[in-house]
C-alpha positions in Angstrom: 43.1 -16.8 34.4 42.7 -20.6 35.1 45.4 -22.8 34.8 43.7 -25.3 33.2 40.1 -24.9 31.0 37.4 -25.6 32.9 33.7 -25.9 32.2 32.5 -26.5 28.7 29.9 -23.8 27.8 27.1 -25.3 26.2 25.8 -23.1 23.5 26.7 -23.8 19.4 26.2 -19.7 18.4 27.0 -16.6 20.3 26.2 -13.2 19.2 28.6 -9.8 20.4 26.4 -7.7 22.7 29.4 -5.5 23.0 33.2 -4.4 22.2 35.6 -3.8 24.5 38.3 -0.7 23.7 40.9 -3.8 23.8 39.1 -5.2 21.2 38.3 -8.5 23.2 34.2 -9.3 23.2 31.1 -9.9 25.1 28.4 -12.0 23.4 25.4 -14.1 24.7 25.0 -17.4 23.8 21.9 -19.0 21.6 19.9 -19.3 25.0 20.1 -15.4 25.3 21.1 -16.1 29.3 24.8 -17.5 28.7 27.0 -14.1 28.9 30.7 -14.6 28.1 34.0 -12.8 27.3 36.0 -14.0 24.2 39.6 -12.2 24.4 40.9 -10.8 21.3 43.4 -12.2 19.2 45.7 -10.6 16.4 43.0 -12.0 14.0 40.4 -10.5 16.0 37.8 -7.7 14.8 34.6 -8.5 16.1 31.4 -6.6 16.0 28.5 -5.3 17.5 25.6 -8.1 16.9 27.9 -10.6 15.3 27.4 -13.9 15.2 29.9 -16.3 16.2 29.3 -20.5 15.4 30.9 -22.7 17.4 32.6 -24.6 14.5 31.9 -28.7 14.1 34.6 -30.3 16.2 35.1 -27.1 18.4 33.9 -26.4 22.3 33.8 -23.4 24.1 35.4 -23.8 27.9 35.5 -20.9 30.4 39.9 -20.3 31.0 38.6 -17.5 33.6 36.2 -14.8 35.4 35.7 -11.0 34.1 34.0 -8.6 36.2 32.4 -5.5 34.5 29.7 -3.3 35.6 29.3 -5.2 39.3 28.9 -8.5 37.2 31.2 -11.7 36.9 31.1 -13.4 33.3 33.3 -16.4 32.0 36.2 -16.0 30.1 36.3 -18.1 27.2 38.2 -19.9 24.4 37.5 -22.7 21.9 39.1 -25.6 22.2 38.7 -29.2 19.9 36.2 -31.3 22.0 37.3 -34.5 23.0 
């Protein structure tokens, strides 16, 4: 993981292509080529083909890399945009 968040993913809606056993997430963003991890939480249960909106005053920034399947895909959080 990255010490500090780094780039802000542009994208407003994801959608979960796929669960994880650990219950963490990957989903693609609203231009269908933004692939991302979102790590689960305690509140956490998400969903194949949820959708996920980026609430109003909320960003998404990549806090570090996940490799799966011979790919590499941003982990990410959301974080009050400034």
């Amino acid at each position: 993981m990255l010490k500090k968040p780094q780039t802000t993913i542009d994208t407003k809606t994801l959608e979960i292509t796929d669960v994880l056993d650990n219950g963490s997430a990957i989903a693609r963003g609203d231009d269908f080529r933004t692939e991302v991890l979102i790590l689960a939480k305690d509140s956490s249960a998400f969903f194949d083909h949820q959708k996920i909106k980026v609430p109003d005053g909320k960003c998404i920034k990549q806090i570090g890399t996940f490799k799966q399947y011979g790919k590499t895909i941003p982990v990410v959080d959301f974080f009050n945009e400034k």
